[in-house]
C-alpha positions in Angstrom: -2.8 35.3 -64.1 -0.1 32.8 -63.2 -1.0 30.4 -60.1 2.1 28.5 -58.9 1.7 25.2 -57.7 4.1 23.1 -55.9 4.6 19.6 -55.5 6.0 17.9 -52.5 7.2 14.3 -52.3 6.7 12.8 -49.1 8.5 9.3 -48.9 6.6 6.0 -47.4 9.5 5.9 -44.7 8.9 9.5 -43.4 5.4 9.0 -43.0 6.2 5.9 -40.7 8.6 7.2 -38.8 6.4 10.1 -37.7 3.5 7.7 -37.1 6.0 5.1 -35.2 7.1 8.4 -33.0 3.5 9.6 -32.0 2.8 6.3 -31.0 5.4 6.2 -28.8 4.9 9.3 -27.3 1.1 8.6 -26.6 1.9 5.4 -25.2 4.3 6.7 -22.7 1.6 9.2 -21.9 -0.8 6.6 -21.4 1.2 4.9 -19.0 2.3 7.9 -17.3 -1.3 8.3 -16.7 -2.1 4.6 -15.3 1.0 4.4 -13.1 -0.4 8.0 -11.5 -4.0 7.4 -11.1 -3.7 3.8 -9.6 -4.3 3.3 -5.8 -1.1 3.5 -3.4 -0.7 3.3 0.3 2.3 4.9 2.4 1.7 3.2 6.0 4.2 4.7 9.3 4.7 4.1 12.2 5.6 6.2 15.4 6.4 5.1 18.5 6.5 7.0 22.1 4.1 8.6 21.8 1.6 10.3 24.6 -1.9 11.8 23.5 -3.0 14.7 25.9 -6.8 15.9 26.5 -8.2 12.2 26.2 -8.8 10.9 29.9 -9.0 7.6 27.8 -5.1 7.6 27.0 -3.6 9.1 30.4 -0.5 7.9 31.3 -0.5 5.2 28.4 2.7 5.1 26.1 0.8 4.9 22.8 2.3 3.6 19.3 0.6 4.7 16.4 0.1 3.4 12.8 -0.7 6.2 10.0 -2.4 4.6 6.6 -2.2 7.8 3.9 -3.3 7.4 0.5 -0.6 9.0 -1.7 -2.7 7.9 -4.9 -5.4 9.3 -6.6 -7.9 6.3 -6.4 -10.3 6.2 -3.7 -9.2 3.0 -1.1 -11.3 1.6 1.4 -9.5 0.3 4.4 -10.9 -2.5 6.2 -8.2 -3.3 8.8 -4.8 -1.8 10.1 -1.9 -4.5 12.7 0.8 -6.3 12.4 2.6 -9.6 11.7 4.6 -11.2 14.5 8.0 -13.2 12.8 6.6 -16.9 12.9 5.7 -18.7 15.7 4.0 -15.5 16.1 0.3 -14.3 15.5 -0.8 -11.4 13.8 -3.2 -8.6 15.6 -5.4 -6.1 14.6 -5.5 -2.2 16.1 -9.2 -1.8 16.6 -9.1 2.2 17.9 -8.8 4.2 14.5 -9.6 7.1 13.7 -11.8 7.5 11.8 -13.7 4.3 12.3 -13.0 1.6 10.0 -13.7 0.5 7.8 -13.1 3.8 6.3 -12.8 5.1 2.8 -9.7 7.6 1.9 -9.7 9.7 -1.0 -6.5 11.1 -2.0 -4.4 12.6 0.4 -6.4 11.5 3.6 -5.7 9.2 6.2 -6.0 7.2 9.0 -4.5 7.0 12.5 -4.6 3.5 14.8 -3.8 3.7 18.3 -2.4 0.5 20.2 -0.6 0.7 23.8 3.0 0.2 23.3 3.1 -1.8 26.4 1.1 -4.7 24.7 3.6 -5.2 21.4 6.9 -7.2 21.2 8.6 -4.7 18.8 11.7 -6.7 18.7 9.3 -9.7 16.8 7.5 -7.4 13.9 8.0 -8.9 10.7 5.7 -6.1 9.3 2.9 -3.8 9.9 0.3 -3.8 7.7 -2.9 -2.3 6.3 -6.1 -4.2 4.3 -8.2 -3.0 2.0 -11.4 -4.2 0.6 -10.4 -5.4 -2.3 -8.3 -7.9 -0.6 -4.6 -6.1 -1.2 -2.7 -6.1 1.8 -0.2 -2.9 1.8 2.5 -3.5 4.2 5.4 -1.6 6.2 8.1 -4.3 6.2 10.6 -3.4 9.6 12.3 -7.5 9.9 15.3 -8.2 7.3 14.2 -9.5 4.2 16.1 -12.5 4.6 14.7 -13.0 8.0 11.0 -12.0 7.0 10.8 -14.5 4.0 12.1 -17.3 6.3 9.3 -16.5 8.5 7.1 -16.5 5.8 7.7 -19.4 4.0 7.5 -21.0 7.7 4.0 -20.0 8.2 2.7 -21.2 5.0 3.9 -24.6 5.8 1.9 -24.5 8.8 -1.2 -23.2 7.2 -0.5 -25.8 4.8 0.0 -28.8 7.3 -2.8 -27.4 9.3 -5.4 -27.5 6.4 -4.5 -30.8 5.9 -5.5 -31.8 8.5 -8.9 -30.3 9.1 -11.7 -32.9 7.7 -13.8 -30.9 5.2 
């Protein structure tokens, strides 16, 4: 009995191509898969607003900063307030809930609670929110032009001021 056999010719080039075009594709996928599963923070901010049931609150006008973690890495927050434009100070909302600091997992957050009364909202350069690894994640409200000016500002006085202090 008569077995056929068949012979194919597959050029060098072809075999390169292919090899060059699943590389590609799995490198895309690999950094479709790093830029979703790093850490990222949304923070928001509302203000008027009135929170009813907690004799603590009555007849307060309350502003309130929400930290969500839109990522899929786990992100502990340390610290949630606000930068003043420069002379000014920054401050930190101690009343969140949940305490801080406070780990969110994906999709959770955290609400901090300040009295409107005692912030200049006219002066924000930009709220912010700290982590533990040190990243600051930040909710930028001042013109760019006018935050960087304020910025570069207060660097030259951290600067000037460190000089001066003997170590």
């Amino acid at each position: 009995m008569y077995v056929p056999t068949f012979q194919v010719n597959i050029s060098a080039s072809i075999v390169a191509a292919y090899a060059a075009a699943m590389s590609s594709v799995t490198g895309a996928v690999q950094l479709a898969n790093f830029l979703r599963d790093r850490s990222r923070i949304r923070v928001s901010v509302q203000r008027d607003m009135e929170l009813l049931g907690d004799p603590r609150y009555r007849g307060m006008t309350l502003t309130m900063v929400t930290v969500v973690n839109v990522g899929r890495r786990p992100v502990t927050i340390t610290n949630v307030g606000a930068f003043y434009l420069y002379p000014g100070k920054a401050f930190i909302i101690t009343d969140c809930n949940p305490k801080i600091p406070c780990e969110l997992t994906e999709g959770k957050r955290l609400m901090a609670l300040a009295d409107q009364s005692d912030i200049n909202f006219a002066k924000i350069e930009s709220w912010q929110a700290y982590d533990a690894v040190g990243r600051t994640h930040a909710l930028r409200v001042a013109p760019w032009h006018i935050s960087i000016y304020s910025r570069v500002r207060r660097r030259l006085h951290w600067r000037r001021e460190s000089s001066k202090s003997p170590n």
